[in-house]
N, C-alpha and C positions, 0 to 999 in steps of 0.2 A: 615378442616383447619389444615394447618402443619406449625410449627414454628420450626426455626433453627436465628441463631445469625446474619448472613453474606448471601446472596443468592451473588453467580456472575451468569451474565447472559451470555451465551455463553461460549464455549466448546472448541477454537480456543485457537492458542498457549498464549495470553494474560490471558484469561479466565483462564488454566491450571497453569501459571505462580504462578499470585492471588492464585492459590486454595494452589497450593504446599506453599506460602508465612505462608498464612492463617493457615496450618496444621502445621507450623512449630511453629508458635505461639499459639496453642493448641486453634484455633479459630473453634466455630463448623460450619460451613456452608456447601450450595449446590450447584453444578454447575447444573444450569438450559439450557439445548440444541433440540432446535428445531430438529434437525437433530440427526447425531451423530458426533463425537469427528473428526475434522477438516472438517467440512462441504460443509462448501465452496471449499477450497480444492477438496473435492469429485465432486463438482457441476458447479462451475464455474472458471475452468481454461480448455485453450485449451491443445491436447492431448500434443506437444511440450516442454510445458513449463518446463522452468528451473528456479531455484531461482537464484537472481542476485547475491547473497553474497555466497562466496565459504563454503564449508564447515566445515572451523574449525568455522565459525561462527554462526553452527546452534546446539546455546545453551542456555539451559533453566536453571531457578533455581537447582541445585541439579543433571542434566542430559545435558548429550553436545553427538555430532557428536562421533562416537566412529571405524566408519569404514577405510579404505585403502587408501582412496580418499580425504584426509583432503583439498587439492587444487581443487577438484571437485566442481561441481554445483547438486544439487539433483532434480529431478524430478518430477513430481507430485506426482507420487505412494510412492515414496521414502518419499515427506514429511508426508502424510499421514500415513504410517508405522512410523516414528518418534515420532510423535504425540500422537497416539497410543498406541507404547511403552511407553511415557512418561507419559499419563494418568493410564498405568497399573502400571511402578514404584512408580508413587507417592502414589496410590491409592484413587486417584482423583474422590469424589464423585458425578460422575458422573448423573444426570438422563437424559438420552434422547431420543426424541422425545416427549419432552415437549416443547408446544412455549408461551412465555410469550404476554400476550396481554395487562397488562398496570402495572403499577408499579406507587403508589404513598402515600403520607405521611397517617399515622394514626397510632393509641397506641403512642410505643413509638418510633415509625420505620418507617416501610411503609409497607405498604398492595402491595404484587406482586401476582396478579392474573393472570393464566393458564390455555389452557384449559384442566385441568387436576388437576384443585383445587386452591385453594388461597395459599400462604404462609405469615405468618408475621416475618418481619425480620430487628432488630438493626439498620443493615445497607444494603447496595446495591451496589455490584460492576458491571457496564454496561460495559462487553467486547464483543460488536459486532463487533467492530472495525469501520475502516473507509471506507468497500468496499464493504456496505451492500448492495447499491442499485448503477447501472450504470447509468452517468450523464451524458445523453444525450441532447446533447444542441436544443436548440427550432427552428428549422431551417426549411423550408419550403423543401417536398421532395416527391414527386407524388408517389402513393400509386402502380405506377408500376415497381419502382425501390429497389430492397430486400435491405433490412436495418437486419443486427446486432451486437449488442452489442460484445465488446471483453470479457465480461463474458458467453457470450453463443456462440462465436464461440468457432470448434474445431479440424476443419484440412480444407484445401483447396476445395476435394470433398464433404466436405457437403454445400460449394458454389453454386447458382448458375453457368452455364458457364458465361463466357465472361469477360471484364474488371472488376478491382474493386477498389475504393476508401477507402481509408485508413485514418480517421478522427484521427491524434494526433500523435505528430511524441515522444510521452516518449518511457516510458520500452516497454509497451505490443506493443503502434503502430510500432515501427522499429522493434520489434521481428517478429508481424503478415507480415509486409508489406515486411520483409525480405522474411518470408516462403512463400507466395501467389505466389511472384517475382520465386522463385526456383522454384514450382511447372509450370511455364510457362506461367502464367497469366500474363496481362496486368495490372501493379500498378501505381496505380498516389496514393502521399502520401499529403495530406495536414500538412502544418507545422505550427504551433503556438506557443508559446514560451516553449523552451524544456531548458534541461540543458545537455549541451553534456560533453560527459567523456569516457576516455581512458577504455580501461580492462584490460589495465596494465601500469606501466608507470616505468622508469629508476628499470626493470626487476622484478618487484614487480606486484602480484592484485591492483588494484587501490582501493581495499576496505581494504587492507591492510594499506594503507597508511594514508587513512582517520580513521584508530582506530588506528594506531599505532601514526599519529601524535594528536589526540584528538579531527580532528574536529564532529567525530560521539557524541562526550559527551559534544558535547557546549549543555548548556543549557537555556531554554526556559525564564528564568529570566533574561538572558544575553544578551537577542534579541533588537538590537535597534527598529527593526520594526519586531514585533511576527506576527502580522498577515501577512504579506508578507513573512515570513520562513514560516507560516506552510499553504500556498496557493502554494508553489513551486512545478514545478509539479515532478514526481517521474526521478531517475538518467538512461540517455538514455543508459541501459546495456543491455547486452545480455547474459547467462550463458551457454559457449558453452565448451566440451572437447579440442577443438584448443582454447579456449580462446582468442576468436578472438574480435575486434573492430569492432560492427555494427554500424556506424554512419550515416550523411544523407550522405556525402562524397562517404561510399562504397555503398550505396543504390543506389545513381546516375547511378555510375559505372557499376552497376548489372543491370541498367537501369528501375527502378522506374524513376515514373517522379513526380519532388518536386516545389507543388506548395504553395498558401498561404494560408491564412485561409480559410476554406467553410464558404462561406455564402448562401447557399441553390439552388435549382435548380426552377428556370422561365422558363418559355417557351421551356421545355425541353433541357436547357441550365445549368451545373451547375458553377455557378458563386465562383471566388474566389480573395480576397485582393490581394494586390500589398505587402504584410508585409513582403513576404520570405526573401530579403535582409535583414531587421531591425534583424529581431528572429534571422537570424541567426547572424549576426554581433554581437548579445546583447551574444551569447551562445560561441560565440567563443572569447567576452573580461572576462566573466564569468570563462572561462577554463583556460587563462591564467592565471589572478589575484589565482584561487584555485592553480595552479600548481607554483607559486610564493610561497604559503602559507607553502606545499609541502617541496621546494627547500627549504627555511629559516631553514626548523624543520630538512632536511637532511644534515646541512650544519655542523651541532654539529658533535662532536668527537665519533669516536665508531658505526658512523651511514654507515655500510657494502652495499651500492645499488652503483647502474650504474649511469656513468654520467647524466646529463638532456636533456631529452627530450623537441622539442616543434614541435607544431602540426601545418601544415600548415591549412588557415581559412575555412571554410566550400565551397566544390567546387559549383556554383549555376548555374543552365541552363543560357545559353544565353539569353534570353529572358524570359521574367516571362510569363508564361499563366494564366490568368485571367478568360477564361471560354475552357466548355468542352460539349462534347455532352451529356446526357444521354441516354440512353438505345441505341435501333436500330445501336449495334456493338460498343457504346462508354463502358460508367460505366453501369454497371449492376448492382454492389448489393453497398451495401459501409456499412463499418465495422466501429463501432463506438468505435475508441481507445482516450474515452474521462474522462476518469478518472473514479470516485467510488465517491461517499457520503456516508456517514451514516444516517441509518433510525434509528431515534429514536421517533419516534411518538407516541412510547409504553409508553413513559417516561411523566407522567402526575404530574411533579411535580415544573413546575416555572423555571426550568432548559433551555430551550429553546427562543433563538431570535423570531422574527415574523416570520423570515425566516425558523422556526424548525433548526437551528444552536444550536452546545450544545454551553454555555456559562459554561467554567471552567478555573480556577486557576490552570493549572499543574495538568488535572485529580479531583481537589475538587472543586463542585461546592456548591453554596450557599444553598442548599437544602443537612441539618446538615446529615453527614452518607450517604450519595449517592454519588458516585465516576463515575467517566470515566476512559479506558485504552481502548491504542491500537489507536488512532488519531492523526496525524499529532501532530510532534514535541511536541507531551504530555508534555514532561521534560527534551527532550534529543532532537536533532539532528536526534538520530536512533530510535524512539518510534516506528516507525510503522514497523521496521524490525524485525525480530525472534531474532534476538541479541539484543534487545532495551528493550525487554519486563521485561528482571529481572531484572535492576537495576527500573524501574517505578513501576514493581507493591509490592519490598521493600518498596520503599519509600509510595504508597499510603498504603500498608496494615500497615506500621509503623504510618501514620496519623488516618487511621482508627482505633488501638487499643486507641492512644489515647483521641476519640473518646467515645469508649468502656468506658474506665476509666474515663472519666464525664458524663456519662450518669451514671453510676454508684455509682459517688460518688453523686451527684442527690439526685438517689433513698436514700440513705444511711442517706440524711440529713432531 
């Protein structure tokens, strides 16, 4: 049995955030990691991948971006060596290749059991985050048409040959449905409701704009409707050295072919909605109203950017296609760019809907000293971005000490 004050679960940049918080306030705890120090990173991102947020924004408590490329995009390897480094500056008590298999109340804490021992500990920070497991939607799809996940794809030849369908038109789906498309492949992109955005706009990042004018730090108390911000799906970017605009627009172009939601494949048929006009209509008064928001915040005195931009509406095929062949020369495999959940079924402590949803207050939930970080608009706007992480897990490791300080004054009485 090993005891420590604080365990966080997971090793990812939220995880490392907390620890460095935690160190800073002389708190004793462990970072418990199944893997090692950005795991996922290591495991589930395709070779391509770029991070959407440029790099002066990839900064943590006490450590930020320090190289040449401050207007760059970093890479996978890239973020993994950041991480890394970050976990060695802080001296982030790291143990991994430990996987937690349940966590729940007793003493005067909770019992987290491993399989690699029990700990007992005060409190509990769960930074799995929000893209533990891919959320693949339940659709019917004959067992001869290759299926995978955008956490396990990883470049175009390790596809099957022949056509391929691209389920979710956010960040990863326009990024994969872009590369497959270049590689010579036949893409048909199914679209569902996405949120479109420039990757730059009146000569600026367009993620510049959104921290410079505050809408990354709205927060989660401000929301007239929280669960609708934190269901939205992720921002349609792409992090390219041209810093280029991947929308469905240039995908047309490139000739993907954009059609509506899958609704599964019958009779070797796969069928799809009639929605693509609605989504995208919804995504192109969505961009306006933001670039409205934009314009008002650039209109103050002293604010040096290029006149305004506006984007003509989403280009749409002439006619909608509602069905498609499967296999014998149509779709072959289809990639599932359908978002991420969090697994927390570890978490055996009341915390949890029917649906295994966490139910939390801005990261505190009602199970005393047990936290969440790293899900959807936690406390900000940017929770689930690498730049979101240190102003949330200030604020939960500042609840948690107080925390600390009644359970202490408790004992004392």
């Amino acid at each position: 049995m090993h005891h420590t004050t604080a365990v966080v679960v997971g090793a990812g940049h939220c995880g490392l955030a907390v620890s460095r918080c935690l160190a800073a306030r002389s708190v004793d705890h462990v970072v418990l990691e199944r893997g090692e120090v950005a795991a996922s990173w290591r495991t589930q991102r395709w070779d391509s991948l770029r991070l959407l947020t440029p790099n002066w924004m990839t900064r943590l408590p006490g450590f930020a971006y320090s190289g040449a490329d401050p207007d760059g995009y970093l890479g996978t390897p890239e973020v993994v060596r950041f991480l890394e480094d970050y976990a060695v500056a802080s001296a982030a008590p790291v143990r991994s290749g430990v996987t937690v298999t349940s966590i729940r109340p007793g003493g005067d804490g909770y019992l987290v059991r491993t399989d690699r021992g029990t700990w007992t500990a005060a409190t509990v920070v769960v930074a799995t985050g929000a893209a533990a497991v891919p959320a693949v939607p339940a659709v019917p799809v004959p067992a001869a048409i290759a299926t995978v996940s955008a956490a396990d794809y990883r470049n175009p030849d390790t596809l099957p040959p022949g056509g391929v369908l691209v389920v979710g038109a956010s960040a990863s789906g326009v990024q994969i449905a872009d590369e497959l498309r270049c590689s010579g492949r036949p893409v048909t992109l199914a679209v569902g409701e996405h949120v479109r955005m420039p990757r730059t706009y009146r000569g600026r990042d367009i993620l510049w704009w959104l921290d410079a004018a505050g809408v990354l730090d709205e927060r989660y108390d401000a929301q007239p409707d929280l669960v609708r911000a934190r269901n939205l799906p992720s921002m349609q970017l792409v992090g390219s050295p041209q810093r280029a605009t991947v929308d469905l627009t240039t995908l047309r172009r490139r000739g993907v072919r954009l059609v509506g939601r899958f609704a599964g494949v019958r009779d070797g048929v796969a069928q799809f909605s009639g929605s693509l006009p609605n989504v995208c209509a919804l995504a192109d008064l969505k961009l306006g109203r933001l670039l409205n928001t934009l314009d008002a915040w650039a209109d103050r005195p002293g604010i040096d950017v290029e006149a305004p931009q506006r984007f003509a509406p989403t280009e749409l095929p002439a006619s909608a296609d509602l069905s498609m062949r499967a296999g014998e020369g149509g779709i072959e495999t289809i990639v599932w760019a359908t978002g991420y959940r969090p697994d927390l079924s570890f978490v055996d402590a009341g915390v949890l809907d029917r649906k295994g949803r966490p139910v939390h207050d801005g990261g505190v939930t009602a199970s005393p000293g047990l936290y969440l970080i790293g899900l959807p608009f936690l406390r900000r706007r940017k929770s689930t971005l690498i730049d979101g992480a240190a102003a949330d897990a200030r604020e939960l490791v500042a609840h948690l000490i107080t925390h600390l300080d009644t359970l202490a004054c408790r004992r004392a009485s």
